[in-house]
C-alpha positions in Angstrom: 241.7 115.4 83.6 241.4 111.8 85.3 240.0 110.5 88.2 241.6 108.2 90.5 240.5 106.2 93.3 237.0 106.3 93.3 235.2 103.1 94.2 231.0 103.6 93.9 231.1 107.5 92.8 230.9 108.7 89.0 234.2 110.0 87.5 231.8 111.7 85.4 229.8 113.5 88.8 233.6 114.0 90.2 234.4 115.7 86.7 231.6 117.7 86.5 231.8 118.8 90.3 235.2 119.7 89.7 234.1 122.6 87.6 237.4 122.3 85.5 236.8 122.0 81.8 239.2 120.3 79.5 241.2 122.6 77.5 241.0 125.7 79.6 242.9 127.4 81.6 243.8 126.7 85.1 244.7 128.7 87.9 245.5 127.6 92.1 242.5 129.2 92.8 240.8 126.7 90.2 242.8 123.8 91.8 241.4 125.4 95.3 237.5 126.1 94.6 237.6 122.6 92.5 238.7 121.1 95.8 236.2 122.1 97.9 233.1 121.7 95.6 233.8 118.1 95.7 234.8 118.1 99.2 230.8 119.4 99.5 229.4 116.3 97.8 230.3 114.8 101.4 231.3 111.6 99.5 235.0 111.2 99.9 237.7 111.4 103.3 240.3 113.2 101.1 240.5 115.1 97.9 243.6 116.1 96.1 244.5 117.5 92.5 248.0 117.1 91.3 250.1 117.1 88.3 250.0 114.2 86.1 252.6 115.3 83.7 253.2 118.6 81.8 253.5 118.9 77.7 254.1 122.0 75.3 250.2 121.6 75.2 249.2 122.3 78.5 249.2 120.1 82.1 247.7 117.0 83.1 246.1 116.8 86.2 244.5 114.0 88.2 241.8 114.5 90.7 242.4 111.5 93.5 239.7 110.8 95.5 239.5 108.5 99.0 236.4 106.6 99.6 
């Protein structure tokens, strides 16, 4: 789970906002609610979460950010 285009915010508060935990499983509504709770930190102009890349292990995602 990365963290891409932040500028001044934490990737660790964008993590943690998130409410996605490394090594579970993840659903669209996940993807969704993840969305909007950092939406709600009022920080950022857009919010997206897509696929990084996807292994025999499980998915990568990247939560991208705008300042």
């Amino acid at each position: 789970l990365s963290v891409e285009g932040n500028e001044t915010a934490d990737e660790g508060l964008i993590r943690a906002n998130s409410g996605l935990v490394v090594g579970s499983e993840v659903t669209g509504d996940n993807i969704q609610q993840a969305i909007k709770q950092i939406w709600r930190l009022g920080l950022f102009s857009d919010v997206q979460i897509v696929l990084e890349r996807e292994t025999p292990q499980g998915v990568f995602l990247k939560i991208l950010v705008k300042e």
